[in-house]
C-alpha positions in Angstrom: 0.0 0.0 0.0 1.1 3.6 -0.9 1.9 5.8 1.8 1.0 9.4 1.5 3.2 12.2 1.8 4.1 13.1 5.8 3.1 17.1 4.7 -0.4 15.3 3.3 -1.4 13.4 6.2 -0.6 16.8 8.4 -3.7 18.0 6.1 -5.9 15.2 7.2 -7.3 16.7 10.5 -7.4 19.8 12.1 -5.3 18.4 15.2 -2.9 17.0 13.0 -2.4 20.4 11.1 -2.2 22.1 14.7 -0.5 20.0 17.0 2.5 19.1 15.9 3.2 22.8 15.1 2.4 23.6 18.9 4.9 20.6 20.2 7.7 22.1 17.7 7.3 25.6 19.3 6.6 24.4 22.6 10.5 22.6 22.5 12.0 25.6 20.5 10.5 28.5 23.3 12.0 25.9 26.4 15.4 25.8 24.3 15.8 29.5 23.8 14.6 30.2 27.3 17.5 27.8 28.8 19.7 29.3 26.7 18.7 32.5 27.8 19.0 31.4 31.3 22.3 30.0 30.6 24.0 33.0 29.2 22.5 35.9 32.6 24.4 32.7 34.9 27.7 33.2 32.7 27.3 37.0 32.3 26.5 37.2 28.7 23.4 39.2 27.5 22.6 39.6 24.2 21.0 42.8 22.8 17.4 42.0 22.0 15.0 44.6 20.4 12.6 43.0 22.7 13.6 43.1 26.7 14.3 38.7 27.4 11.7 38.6 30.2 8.8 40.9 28.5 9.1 38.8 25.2 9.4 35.6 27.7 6.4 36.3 29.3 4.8 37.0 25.7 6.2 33.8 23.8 4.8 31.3 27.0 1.3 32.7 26.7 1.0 33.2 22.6 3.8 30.7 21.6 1.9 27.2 21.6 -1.3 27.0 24.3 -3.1 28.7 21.0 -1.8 26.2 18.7 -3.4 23.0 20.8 -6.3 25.1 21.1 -6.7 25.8 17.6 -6.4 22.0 17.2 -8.8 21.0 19.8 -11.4 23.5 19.0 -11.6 22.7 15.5 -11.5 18.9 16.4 -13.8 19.0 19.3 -16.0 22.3 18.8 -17.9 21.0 15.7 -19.3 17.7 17.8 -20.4 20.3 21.0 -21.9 22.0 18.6 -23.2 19.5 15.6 -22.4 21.2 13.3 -19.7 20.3 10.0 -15.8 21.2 11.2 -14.3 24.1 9.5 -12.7 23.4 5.6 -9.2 22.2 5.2 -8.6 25.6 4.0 -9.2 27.1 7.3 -8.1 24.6 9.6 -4.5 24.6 8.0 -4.3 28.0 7.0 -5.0 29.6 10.9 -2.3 27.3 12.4 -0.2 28.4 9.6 -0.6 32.1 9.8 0.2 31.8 13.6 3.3 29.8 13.1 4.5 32.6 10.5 3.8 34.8 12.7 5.7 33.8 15.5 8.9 32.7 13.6 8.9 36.6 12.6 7.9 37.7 15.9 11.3 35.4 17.3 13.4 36.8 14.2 12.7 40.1 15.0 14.0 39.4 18.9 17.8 39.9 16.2 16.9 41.8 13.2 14.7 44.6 14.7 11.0 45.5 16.0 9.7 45.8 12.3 9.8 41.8 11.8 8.8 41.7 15.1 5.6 43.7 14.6 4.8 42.2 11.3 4.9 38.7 12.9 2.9 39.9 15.5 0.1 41.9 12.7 0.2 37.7 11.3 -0.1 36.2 14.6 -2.6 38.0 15.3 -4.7 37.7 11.8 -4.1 34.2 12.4 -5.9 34.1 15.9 -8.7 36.4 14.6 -9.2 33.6 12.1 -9.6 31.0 14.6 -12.2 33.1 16.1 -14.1 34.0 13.7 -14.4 30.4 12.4 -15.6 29.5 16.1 -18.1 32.4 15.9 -19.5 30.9 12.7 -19.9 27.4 14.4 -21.4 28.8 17.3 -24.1 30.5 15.0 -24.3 28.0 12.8 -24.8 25.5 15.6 -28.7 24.0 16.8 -27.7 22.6 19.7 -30.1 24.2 22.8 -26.9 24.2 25.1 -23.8 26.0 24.2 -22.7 27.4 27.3 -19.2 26.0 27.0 -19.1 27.4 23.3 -20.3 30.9 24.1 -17.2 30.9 26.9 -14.7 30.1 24.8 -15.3 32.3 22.3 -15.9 35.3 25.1 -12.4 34.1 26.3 -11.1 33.8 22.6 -12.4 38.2 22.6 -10.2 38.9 25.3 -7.6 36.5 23.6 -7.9 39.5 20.5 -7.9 42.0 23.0 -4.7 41.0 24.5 -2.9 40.9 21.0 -4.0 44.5 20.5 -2.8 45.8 23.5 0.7 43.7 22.5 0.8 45.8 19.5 0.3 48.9 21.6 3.2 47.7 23.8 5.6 46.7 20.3 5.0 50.0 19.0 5.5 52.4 22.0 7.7 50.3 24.5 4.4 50.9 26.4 5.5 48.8 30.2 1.9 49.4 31.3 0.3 47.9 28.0 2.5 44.5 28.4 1.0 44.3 32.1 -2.7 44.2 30.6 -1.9 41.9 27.7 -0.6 39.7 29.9 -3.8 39.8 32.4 -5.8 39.7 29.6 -4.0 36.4 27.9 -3.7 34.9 31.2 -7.4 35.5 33.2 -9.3 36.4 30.6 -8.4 34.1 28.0 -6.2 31.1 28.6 -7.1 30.7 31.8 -11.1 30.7 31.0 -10.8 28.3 28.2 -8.8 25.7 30.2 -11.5 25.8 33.3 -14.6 25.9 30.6 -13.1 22.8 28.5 -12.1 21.5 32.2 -15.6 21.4 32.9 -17.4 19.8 29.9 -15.2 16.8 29.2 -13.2 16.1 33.0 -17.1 14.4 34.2 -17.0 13.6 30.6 -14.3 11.6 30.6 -14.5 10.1 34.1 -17.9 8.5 33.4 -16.8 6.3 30.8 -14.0 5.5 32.9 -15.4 5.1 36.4 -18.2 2.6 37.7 -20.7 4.0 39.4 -19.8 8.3 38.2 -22.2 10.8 38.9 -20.8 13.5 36.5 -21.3 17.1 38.3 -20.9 20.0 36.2 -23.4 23.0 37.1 -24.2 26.1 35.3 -23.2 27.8 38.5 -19.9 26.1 39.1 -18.4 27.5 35.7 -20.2 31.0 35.7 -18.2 30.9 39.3 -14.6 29.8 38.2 -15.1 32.2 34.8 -15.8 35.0 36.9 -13.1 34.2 39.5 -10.8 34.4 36.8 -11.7 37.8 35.3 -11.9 39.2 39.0 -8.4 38.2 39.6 -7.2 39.5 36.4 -9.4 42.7 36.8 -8.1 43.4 40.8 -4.4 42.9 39.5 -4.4 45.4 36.7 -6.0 48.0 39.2 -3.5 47.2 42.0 -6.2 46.5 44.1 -5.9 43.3 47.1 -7.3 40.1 45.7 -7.1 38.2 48.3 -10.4 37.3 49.4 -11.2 36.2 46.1 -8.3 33.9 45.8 -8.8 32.5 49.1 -12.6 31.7 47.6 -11.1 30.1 44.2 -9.0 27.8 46.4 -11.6 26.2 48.5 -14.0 26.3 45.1 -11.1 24.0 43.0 -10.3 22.2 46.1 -13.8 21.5 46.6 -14.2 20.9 42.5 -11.4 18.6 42.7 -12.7 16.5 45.6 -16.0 16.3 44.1 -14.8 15.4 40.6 -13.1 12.6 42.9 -9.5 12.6 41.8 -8.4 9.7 43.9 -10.4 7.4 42.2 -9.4 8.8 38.9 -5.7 8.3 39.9 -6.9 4.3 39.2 -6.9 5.1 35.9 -4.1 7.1 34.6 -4.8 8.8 31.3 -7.8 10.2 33.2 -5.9 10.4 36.4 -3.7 13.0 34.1 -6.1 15.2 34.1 -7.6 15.5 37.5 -3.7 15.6 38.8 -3.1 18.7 36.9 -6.6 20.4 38.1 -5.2 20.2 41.3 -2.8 22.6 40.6 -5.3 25.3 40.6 -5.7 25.0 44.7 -2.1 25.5 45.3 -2.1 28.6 43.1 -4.2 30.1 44.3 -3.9 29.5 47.6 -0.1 31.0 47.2 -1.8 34.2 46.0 -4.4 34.3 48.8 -1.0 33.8 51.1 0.6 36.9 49.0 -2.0 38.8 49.8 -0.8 38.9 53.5 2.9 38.6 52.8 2.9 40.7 49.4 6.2 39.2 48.4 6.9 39.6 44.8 8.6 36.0 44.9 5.7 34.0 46.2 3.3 36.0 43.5 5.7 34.5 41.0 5.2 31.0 43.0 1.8 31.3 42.8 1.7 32.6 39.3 4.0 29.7 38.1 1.8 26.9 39.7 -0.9 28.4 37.3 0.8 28.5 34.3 3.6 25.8 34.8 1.8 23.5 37.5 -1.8 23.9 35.7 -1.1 24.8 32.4 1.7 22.7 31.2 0.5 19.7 32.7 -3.2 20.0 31.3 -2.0 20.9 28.5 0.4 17.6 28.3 -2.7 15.6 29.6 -5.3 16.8 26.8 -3.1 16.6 23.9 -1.3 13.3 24.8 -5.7 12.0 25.0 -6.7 13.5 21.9 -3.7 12.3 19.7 -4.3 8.7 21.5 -7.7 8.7 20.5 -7.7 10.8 17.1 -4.6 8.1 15.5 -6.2 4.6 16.5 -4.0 3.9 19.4 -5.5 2.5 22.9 -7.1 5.1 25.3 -3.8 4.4 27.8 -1.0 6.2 29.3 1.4 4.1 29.2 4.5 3.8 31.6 6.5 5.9 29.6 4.2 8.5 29.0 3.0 8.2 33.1 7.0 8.8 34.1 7.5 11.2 31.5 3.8 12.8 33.4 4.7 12.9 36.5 8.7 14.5 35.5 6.6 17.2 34.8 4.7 17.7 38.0 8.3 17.6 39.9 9.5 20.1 37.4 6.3 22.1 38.0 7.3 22.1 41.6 10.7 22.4 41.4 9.7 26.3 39.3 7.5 26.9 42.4 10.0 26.2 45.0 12.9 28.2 43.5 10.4 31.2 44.0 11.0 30.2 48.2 15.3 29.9 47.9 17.2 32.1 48.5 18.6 33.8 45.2 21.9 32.0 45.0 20.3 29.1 44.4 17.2 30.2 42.8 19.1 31.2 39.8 20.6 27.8 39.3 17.4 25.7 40.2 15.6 28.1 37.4 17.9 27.3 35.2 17.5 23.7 36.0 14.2 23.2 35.9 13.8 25.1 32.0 16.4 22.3 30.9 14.0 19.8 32.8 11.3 21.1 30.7 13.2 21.3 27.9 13.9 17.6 27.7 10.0 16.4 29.2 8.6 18.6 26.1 11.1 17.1 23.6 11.0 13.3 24.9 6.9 13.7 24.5 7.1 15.3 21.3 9.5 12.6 20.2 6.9 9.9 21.5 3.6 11.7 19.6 4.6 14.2 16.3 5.0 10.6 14.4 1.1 10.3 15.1 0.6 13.6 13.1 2.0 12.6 10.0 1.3 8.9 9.7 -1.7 7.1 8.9 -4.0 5.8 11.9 -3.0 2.9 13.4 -6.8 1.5 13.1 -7.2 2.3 9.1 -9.5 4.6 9.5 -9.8 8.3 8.3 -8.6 11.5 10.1 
């Protein structure tokens, strides 16, 4: 039997298309971060048109998450919303605008702004594409409950937003307009979409693995944690105290992830993936609910890494390592080597958070440590899944 070209088969489904573009990136970010880390520990700094830790903080909230997003959404949005997925045309060319765009955007970190801002104008033509096309299935879409979609594509408009007010920031070296891009990537988009997609599919997914699962996933439970979110990120850019509200968010996820029952999941690790990394969402905020009292810049970054490395990264490893299981004909299971490689990232996770609690001497070198860590998790799991994306299914059939 013929087998197609590798740069067909990427063509074949919008995860395909997406996914393996976000694992590339994902690997490349991590390896210029470590080597950014490396050279500040030897005392070399190279002159950026973009300051390291502004286009750092950028490049880890635009550089990939998007790209599995764009992949999921297109995969999973049509069948919330029974309607027909987006054309080929669309579902390859909006991963492909955003990867232009950020190979620019990273060029332009050594040739200048200007290639910097025009792979930031495609980056963000790219994204606008992805939410439009949502928009359009939301619309098009008969289904009597779209809750879930009308949240994503309310956090995929602040996602817009954000981009904007990064091209205010590109353009005028604006320090105040990088601090509300950054709240508005981080609570009013990523953040959002995670928790929304958390709450449809992790009962989802735990009935058809659990005997005897009651899924629980009330209206009022994700109008709570959306609105938690939005507060946070609303309270933070006004510099006013948040911690009441992140003391509330930690008993609500601690609660959620009791209820959701994540020791049973644990039984069952390829589910058990995902209620471990929901946990992560306690601790954070907890640790900003504790800065509130202490307001110590280091535990905000604690807490704000146990969001975005603890919760984000591991979810993020968790939902795409499921969908490409199930989406190229391979069993539902996490294997041992994908479990280790898991629960490496969890320890790094920690490892980031507990550097924030060193003092500097070694916080410096355990930094450094732990972005090689991640470094070698992200490129041992790509190595283990981007085959999936350009080969044929393993059960014959189509997508």
């Amino acid at each position: 039997m013929k087998h197609p070209h590798p740069a067909a088969m990427l063509a074949q489904a919008p995860h395909r298309a997406a996914f393996l573009p976000g694992m590339l990136f994902a690997i490349l970010l991590l390896a210029a971060w470590s080597a950014e880390l490396a050279s500040r520990l030897l005392g070399v700094h190279a002159a950026l048109a973009v300051p390291s830790s502004l286009a750092h903080g950028f490049l880890m909230l635009f550089g990939f998450f998007p790209l599995f997003m764009t992949g999921f959404l297109f995969t999973a949005g049509p069948r919330w919303l029974g309607v027909e997925p987006p054309s080929r045309l669309i579902f390859v060319g909006v991963p492909a605008l955003m990867v232009t765009g950020l190979l620019l955007w990273l060029a332009g970190l050594w040739l200048g702004i200007a290639w910097t801002l025009t792979g930031h104008a495609l980056y963000t033509l790219g994204f606008s594409g992805l939410t439009l096309t949502f928009a359009c299935l939301l619309l098009a879409s008969p289904q009597p409950d779209r809750r879930h979609a009308c949240a994503v594509l309310a956090a995929l408009l602040c996602g817009v937003l954000a981009l904007l007010a990064g091209t205010y920031w590109l353009i005028f070296q604006d320090g105040q307009a990088w601090l509300w891009m950054r709240n508005l990537a981080l609570w009013g988009f990523l953040l959002p979409v995670f928790l929304t997609v958390c709450h449809r599919m992790l009962p989802f997914f735990s009935a058809n693995a659990l005997p005897q699962y009651q899924p629980w996933r009330p209206g009022w439970l994700l109008a709570a944690m959306l609105t938690g979110s939005l507060g946070h990120g609303l309270l933070d850019g006004f510099s006013l105290p948040s911690w009441p509200l992140d003391a509330a968010l930690a008993i609500l996820f601690a609660y959620v992830s009791w209820r959701w029952r994540l020791a049973a999941a644990l039984r069952v690790r390829l589910l058990g993936m995902l209620h471990l990394a929901f946990a992560w969402l306690p601790i954070g905020f907890g640790l900003y609910a504790l800065n509130g009292w202490l307001a110590s810049p280091r535990l905000a970054l604690a807490a704000l890494h146990a969001v975005t490395v603890g919760f984000f990264l591991t979810m993020m490893i968790a939902f795409v390592s499921r969908v490409t299981l199930g989406h190229s004909g391979q069993p539902l299971q996490a294997g041992p080597g994908l479990w280790r490689l898991y629960l490496a990232a969890h320890w790094l996770a920690l490892t980031r958070v507990a550097t924030e609690m060193l003092p500097g001497v070694w916080s410096g070198w355990l930094y450094g440590a732990a972005a090689m860590g991640w470094l070698l998790t992200l490129a041992a799991w790509g190595r283990a899944f981007m085959p999936s994306y350009w080969r044929r299914r393993a059960d014959g059939k189509p997508g």
